[in-house]
LOTORVEX-788531 format. One record per residue (C-alpha): residue in three letters; residue number from 0; x, y, z. Coordinates in pm, 1 decimal. Each point is the difference from the previous one (the first is absolute). Layout:
// residues N
resn/resi/xx/yy/zz
ALA/NUM/X/Y/Z .
...
***
This chain:
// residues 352
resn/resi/xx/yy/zz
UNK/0/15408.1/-7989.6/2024.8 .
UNK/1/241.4/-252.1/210.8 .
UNK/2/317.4/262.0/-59.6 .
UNK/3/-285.1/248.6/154.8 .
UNK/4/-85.1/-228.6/286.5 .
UNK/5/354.6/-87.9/80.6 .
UNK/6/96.1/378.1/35.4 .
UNK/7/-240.2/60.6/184.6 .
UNK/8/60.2/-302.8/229.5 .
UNK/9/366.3/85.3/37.3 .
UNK/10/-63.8/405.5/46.3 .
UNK/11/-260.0/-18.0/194.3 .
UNK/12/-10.1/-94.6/382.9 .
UNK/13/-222.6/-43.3/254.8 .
UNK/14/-378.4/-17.0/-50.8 .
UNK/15/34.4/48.6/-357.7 .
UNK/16/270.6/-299.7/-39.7 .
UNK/17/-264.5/-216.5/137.8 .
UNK/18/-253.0/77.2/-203.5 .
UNK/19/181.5/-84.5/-276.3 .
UNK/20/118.7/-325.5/131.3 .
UNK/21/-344.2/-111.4/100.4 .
UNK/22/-132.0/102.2/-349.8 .
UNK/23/215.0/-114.9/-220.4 .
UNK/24/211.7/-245.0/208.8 .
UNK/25/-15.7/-255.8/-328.6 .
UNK/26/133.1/220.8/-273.3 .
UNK/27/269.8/118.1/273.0 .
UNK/28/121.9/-339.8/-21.1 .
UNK/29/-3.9/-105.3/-309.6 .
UNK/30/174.2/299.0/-64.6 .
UNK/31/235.8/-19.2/248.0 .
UNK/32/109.0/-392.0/-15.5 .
UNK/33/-180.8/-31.1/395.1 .
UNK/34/-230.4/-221.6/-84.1 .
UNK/35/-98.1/-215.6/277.6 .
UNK/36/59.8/-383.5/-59.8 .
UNK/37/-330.9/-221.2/-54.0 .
UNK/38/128.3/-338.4/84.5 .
UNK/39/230.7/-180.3/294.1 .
UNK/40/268.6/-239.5/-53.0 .
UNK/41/62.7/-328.0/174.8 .
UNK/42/-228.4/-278.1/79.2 .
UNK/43/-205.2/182.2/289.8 .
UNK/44/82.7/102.6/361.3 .
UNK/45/-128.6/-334.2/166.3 .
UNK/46/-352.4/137.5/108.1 .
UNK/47/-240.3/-298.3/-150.1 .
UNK/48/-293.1/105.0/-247.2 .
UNK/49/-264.2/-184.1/-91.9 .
UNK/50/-92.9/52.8/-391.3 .
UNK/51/-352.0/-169.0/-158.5 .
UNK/52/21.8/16.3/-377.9 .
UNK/53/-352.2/-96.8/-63.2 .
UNK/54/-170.8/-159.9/-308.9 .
UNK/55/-54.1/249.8/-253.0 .
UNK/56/292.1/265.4/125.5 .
UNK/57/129.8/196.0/-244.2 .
UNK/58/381.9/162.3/2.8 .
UNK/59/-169.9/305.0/103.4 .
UNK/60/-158.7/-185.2/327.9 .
UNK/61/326.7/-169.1/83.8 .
UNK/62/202.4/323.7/-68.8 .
UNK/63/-257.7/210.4/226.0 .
UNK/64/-8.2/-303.6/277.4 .
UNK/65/357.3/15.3/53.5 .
UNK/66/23.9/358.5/1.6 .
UNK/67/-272.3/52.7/281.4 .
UNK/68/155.0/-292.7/203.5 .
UNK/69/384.9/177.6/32.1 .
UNK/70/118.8/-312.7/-190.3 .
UNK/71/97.1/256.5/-297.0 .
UNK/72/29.3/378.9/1.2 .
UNK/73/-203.0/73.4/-308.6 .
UNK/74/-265.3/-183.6/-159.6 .
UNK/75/268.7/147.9/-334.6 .
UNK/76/265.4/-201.4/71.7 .
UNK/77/-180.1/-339.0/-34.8 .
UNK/78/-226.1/96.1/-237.7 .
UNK/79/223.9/123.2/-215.5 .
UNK/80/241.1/-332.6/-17.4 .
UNK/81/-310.2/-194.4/-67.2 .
UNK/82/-59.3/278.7/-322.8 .
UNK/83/334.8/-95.2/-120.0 .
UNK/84/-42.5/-392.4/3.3 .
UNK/85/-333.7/-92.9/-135.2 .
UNK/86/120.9/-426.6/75.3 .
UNK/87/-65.4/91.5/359.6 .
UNK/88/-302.8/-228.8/144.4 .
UNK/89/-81.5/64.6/401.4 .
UNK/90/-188.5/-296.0/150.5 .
UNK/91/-262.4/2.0/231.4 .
UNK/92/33.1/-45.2/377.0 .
UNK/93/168.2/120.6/295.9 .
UNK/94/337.8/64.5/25.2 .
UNK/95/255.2/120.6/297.3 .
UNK/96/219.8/289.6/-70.1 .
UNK/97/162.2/326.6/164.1 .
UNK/98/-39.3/343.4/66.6 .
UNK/99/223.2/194.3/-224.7 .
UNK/100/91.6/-209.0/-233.2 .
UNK/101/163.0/93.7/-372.6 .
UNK/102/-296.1/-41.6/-253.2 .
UNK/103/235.8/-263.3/-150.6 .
UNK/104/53.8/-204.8/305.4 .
UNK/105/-402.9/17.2/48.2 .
UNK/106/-88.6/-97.5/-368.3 .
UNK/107/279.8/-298.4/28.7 .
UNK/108/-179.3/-124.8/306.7 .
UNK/109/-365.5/21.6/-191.2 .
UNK/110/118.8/-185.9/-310.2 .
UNK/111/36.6/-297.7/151.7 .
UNK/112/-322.1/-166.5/147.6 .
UNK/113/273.2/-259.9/172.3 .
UNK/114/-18.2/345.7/244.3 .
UNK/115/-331.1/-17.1/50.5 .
UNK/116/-78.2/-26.2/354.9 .
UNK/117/-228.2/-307.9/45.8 .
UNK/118/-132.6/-291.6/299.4 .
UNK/119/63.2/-350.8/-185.7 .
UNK/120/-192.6/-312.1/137.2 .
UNK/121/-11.1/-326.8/-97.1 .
UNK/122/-351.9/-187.2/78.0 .
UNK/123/58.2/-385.0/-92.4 .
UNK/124/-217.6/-216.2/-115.1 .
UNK/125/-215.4/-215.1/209.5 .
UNK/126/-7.6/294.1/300.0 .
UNK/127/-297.6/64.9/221.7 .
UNK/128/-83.3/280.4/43.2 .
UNK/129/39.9/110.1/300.0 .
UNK/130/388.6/-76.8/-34.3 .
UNK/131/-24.6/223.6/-361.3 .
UNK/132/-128.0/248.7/191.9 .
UNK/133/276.7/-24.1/258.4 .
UNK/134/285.6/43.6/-331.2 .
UNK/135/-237.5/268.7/-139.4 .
UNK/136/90.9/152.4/371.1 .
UNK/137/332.1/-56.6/29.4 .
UNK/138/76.4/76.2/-341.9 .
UNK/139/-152.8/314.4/-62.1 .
UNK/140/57.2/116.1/425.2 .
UNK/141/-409.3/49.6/-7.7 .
UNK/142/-151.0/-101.0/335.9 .
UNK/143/-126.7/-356.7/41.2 .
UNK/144/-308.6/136.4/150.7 .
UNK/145/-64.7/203.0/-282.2 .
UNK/146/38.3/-283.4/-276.5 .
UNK/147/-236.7/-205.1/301.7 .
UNK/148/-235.5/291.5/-3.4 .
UNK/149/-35.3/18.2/-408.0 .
UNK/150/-66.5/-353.0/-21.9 .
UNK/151/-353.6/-14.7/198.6 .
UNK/152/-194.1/38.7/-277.8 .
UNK/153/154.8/-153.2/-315.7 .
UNK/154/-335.7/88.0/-232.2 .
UNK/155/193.3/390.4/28.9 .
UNK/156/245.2/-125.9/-250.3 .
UNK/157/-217.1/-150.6/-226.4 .
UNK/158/-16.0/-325.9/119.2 .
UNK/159/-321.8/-203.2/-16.2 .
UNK/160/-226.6/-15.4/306.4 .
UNK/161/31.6/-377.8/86.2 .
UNK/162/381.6/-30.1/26.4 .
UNK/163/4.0/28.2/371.7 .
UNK/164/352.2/191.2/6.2 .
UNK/165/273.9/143.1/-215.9 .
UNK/166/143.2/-339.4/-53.3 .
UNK/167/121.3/-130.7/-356.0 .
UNK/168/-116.0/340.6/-100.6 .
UNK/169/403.9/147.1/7.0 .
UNK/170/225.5/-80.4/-285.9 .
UNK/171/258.5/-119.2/105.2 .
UNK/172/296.7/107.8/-162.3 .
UNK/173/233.4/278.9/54.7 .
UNK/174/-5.6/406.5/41.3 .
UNK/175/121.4/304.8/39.8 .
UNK/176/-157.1/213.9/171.4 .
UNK/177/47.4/406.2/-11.7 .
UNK/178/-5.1/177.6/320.2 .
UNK/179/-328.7/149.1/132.3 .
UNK/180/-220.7/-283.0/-29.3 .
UNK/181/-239.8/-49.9/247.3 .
UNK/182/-146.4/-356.3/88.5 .
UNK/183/-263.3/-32.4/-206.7 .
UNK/184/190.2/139.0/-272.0 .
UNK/185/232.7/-298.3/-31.7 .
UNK/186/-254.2/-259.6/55.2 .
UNK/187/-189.2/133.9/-333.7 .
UNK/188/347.1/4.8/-172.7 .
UNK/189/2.1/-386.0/53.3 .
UNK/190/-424.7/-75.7/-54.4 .
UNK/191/17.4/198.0/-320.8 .
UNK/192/333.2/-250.7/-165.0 .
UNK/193/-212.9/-281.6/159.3 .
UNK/194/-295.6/124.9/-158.8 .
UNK/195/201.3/72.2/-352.2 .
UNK/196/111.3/-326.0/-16.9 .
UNK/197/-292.9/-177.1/32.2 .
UNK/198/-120.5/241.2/-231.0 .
UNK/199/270.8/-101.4/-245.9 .
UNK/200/-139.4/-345.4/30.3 .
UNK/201/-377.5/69.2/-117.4 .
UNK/202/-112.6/-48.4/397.8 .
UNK/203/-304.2/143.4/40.4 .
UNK/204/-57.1/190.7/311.3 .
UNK/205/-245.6/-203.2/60.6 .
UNK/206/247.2/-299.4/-1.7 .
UNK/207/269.4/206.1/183.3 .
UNK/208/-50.3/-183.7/334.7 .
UNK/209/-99.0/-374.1/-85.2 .
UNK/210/332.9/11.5/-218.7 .
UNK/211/209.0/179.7/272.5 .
UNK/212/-125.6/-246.0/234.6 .
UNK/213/55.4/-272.0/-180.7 .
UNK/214/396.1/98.8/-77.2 .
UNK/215/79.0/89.7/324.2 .
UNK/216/-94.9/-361.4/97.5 .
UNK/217/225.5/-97.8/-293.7 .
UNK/218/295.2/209.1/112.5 .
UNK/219/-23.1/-131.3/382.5 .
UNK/220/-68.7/-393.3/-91.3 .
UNK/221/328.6/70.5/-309.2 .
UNK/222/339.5/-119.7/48.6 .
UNK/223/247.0/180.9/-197.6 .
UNK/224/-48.3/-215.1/-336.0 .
UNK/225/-193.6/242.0/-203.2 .
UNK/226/-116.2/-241.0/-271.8 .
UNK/227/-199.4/-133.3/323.0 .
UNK/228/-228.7/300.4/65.4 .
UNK/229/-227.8/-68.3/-258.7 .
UNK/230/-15.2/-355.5/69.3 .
UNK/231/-89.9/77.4/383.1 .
UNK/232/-288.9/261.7/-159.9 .
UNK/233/-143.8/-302.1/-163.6 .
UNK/234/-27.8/-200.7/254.6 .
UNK/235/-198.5/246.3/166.4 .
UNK/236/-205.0/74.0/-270.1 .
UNK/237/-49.8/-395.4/-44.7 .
UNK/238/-119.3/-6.0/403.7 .
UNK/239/-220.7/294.9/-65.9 .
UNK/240/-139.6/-144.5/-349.7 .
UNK/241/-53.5/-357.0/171.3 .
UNK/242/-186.7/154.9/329.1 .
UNK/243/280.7/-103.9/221.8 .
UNK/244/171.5/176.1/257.8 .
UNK/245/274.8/188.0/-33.8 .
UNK/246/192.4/-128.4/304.0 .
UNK/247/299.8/245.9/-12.5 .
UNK/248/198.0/-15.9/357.8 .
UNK/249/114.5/352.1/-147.1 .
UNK/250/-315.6/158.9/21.4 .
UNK/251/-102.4/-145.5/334.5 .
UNK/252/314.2/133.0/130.6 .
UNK/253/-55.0/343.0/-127.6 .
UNK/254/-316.8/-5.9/171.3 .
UNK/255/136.7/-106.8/323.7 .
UNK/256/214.1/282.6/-6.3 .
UNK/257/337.8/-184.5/-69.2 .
UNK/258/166.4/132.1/-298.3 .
UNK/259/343.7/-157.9/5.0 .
UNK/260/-126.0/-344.1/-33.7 .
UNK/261/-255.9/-228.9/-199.7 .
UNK/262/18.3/-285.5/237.5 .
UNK/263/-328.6/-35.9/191.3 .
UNK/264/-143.2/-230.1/268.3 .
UNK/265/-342.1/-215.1/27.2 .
UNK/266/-197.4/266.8/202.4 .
UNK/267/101.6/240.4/-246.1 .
UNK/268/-71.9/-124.6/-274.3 .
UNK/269/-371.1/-85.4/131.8 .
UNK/270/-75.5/295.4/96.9 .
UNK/271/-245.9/127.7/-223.7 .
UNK/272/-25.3/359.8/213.1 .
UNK/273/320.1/84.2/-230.8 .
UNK/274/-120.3/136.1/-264.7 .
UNK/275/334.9/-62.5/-205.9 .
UNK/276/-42.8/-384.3/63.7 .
UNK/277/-24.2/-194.1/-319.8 .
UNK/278/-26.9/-292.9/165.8 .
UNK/279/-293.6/67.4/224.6 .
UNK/280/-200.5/258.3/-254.5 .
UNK/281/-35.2/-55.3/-358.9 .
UNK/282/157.1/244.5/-323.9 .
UNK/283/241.9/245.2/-10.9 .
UNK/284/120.7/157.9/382.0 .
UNK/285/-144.1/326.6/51.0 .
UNK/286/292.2/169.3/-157.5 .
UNK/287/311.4/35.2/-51.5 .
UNK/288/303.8/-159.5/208.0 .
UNK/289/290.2/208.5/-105.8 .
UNK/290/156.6/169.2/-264.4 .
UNK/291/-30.1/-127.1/-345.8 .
UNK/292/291.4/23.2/-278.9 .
UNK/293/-52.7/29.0/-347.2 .
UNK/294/86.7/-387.5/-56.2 .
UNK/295/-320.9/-78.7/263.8 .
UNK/296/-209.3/241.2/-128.5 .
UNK/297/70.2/-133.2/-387.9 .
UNK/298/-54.0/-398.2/155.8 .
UNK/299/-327.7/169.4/190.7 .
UNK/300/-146.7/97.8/-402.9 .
UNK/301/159.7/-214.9/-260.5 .
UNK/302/79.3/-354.1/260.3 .
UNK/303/188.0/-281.5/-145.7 .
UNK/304/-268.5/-246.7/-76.4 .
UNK/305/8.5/-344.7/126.8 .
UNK/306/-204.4/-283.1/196.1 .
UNK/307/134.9/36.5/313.1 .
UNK/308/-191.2/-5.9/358.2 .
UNK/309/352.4/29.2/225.9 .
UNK/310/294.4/133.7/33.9 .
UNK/311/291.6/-56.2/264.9 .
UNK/312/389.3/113.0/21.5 .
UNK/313/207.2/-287.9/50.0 .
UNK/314/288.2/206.6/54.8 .
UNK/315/-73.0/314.0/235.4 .
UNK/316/410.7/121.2/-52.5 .
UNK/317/-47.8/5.0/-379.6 .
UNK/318/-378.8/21.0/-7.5 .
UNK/319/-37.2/-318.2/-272.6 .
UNK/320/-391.2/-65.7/6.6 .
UNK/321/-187.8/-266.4/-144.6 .
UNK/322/-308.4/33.9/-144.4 .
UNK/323/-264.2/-270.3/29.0 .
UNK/324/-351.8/-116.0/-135.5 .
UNK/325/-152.1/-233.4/295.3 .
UNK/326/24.2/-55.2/305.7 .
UNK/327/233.1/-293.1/-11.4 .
UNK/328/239.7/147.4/-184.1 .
UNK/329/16.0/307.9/237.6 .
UNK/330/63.2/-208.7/323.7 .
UNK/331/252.4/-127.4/-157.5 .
UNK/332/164.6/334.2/-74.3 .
UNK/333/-39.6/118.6/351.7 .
UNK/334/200.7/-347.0/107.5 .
UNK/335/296.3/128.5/-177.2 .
UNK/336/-49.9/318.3/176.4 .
UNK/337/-10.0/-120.4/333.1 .
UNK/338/311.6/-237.1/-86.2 .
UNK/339/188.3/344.3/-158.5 .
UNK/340/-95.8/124.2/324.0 .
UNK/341/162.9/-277.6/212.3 .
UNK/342/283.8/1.7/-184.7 .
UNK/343/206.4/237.3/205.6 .
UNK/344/-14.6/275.0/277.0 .
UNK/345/38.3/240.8/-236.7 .
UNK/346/-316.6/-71.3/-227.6 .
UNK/347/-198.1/-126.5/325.7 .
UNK/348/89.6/393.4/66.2 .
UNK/349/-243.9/88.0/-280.2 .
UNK/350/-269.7/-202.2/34.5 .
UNK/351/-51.7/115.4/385.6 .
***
């Protein structure tokens, strides 16, 4: 049949050629040795493409997605070196490659998920949120204004009715983010591990924000001896327990709207209008006053039990604290601090 189709290819000419050719253009080929090639070579001609390989995508999908981008010329090439390999695993996500690219250099590129094409931020512990937001912005090149206008109502992301904001609720921590996100989006990402790790915990949702508030009080009042977060927790409890008042100079500074410090002054700290002031209004602040860690959040269920009533750092550079039980003993405390303090110019620089 092909010896008939080539004869009549090569005696016929005109219309008849072409009918031939557009009939049996295949078998011509084969026949022939023409066929046309089905893949390019090199590593692309610099034109970017952006390639999703989503959850669930098989070697067909991927094959078919590169083909109908122009990153390869035939959804054969690719598919066929994934046939001949079955150890080949794609990842998940988004990657940047080229337009007419080898199938090889494309499958090299998806292999590795160090390729994958990601936003990474870093939210630290201890952050308010409205400075989260601002890394959630800057990180992931989403406008302030939009992370601003998904926060108005935090009850959207599950969050209970009475916390009065997004605060505590983020986990702070850090992500990568794939491209495409919208505002909302990422803010879920971070409520959802917050949520999973209380989770992980046995909080109950009904517990979610009495413990969150609690360890983001933790976190701000901590210095950076871990073994003291759980102590701090108990003193709180202990206040709480004994029907004092808190009287955290964190929390009234929160409320004042001064984040970067917890010193406070007189007025402030009678002003009961603040609803964050433990020292004018009794229990727990209204929420949250940062970011809690895991360590705050652990010292927030399980704290480190003990008698105290007070605690003071002695030593704001190193963040040495002292733990008391009355009154007396916590003056006493505080007079090392204000020595420590008039020590030098450089530690009166921290207690300013």
């Amino acid at each position: 049949m092909l010896l008939g189709v080539l004869a009549l290819l090569l005696g016929l000419a005109g219309g008849a050629a072409a009918y031939v050719w557009a009939n049996y253009e295949s078998q011509v080929r084969e026949l022939l040795g023409w066929e046309l090639p089905n893949d390019y070579e090199g590593d692309g001609n610099g034109t970017e493409v952006t390639i999703v390989v989503r959850p669930g995508d098989i070697g067909e999908d991927v094959a078919r997605t590169l083909q109908q981008a122009g990153v390869t010329m035939s959804f054969t090439a690719f598919y066929e070196l994934l046939l001949a390999d079955e150890s080949i695993v794609l990842f998940p996500g988004t990657y940047l490659l080229q337009e007419q690219m080898s199938a090889r250099a494309a499958l090299d590129v998806l292999r590795d998920p160090a390729n994958r094409v990601t936003a990474s931020v870093t939210i630290p512990e201890g952050t308010t949120i409205i400075d989260a937001l601002g890394l959630l912005a800057l990180g992931t090149e989403i406008p302030f204004e939009e992370f601003e206008a998904a926060a108005v109502d935090p009850t959207v992301f599950g969050i209970p009715a009475e916390a009065p904001s997004l605060e505590g609720y983020l986990f702070p921590a850090t992500y990568e983010f794939e491209p495409g996100l919208t505002a909302p989006q990422v803010i879920q990402v971070l409520v959802d591990e917050m949520f999973a790790r209380l989770d992980a915990r046995g909080v109950a949702p009904e517990d979610r924000h009495r413990i969150l508030t609690m360890a983001g009080l933790v976190q701000r009042e901590a210095g950076p001896n871990t073994d003291d977060f759980g102590k701090i927790a108990q003193v709180f409890y202990n206040r709480l327990e004994g029907g004092w008042r808190l009287e955290s100079d964190a929390t009234v500074a929160y409320g004042t709207g001064n984040f970067s410090t917890v010193w406070t002054t007189d007025a402030e700290r009678a002003d009961a209008s603040n609803p964050y002031n433990t020292y004018a209004n009794d229990g727990l602040p209204i929420g949250p006053i940062g970011l809690p860690g895991e360590v705050a959040i652990d010292a927030a269920i399980s704290p480190t039990p003990g008698p105290w009533f007070f605690f003071v750092p002695i030593n704001l550079q190193t963040g040495e604290t002292v733990f008391s039980e009355t009154v007396d003993q916590h003056e006493a405390a505080v007079e090392v601090l204000r020595q420590w303090c008039r020590a030098s110019e450089e530690n009166a620089a921290y207690c300013e």
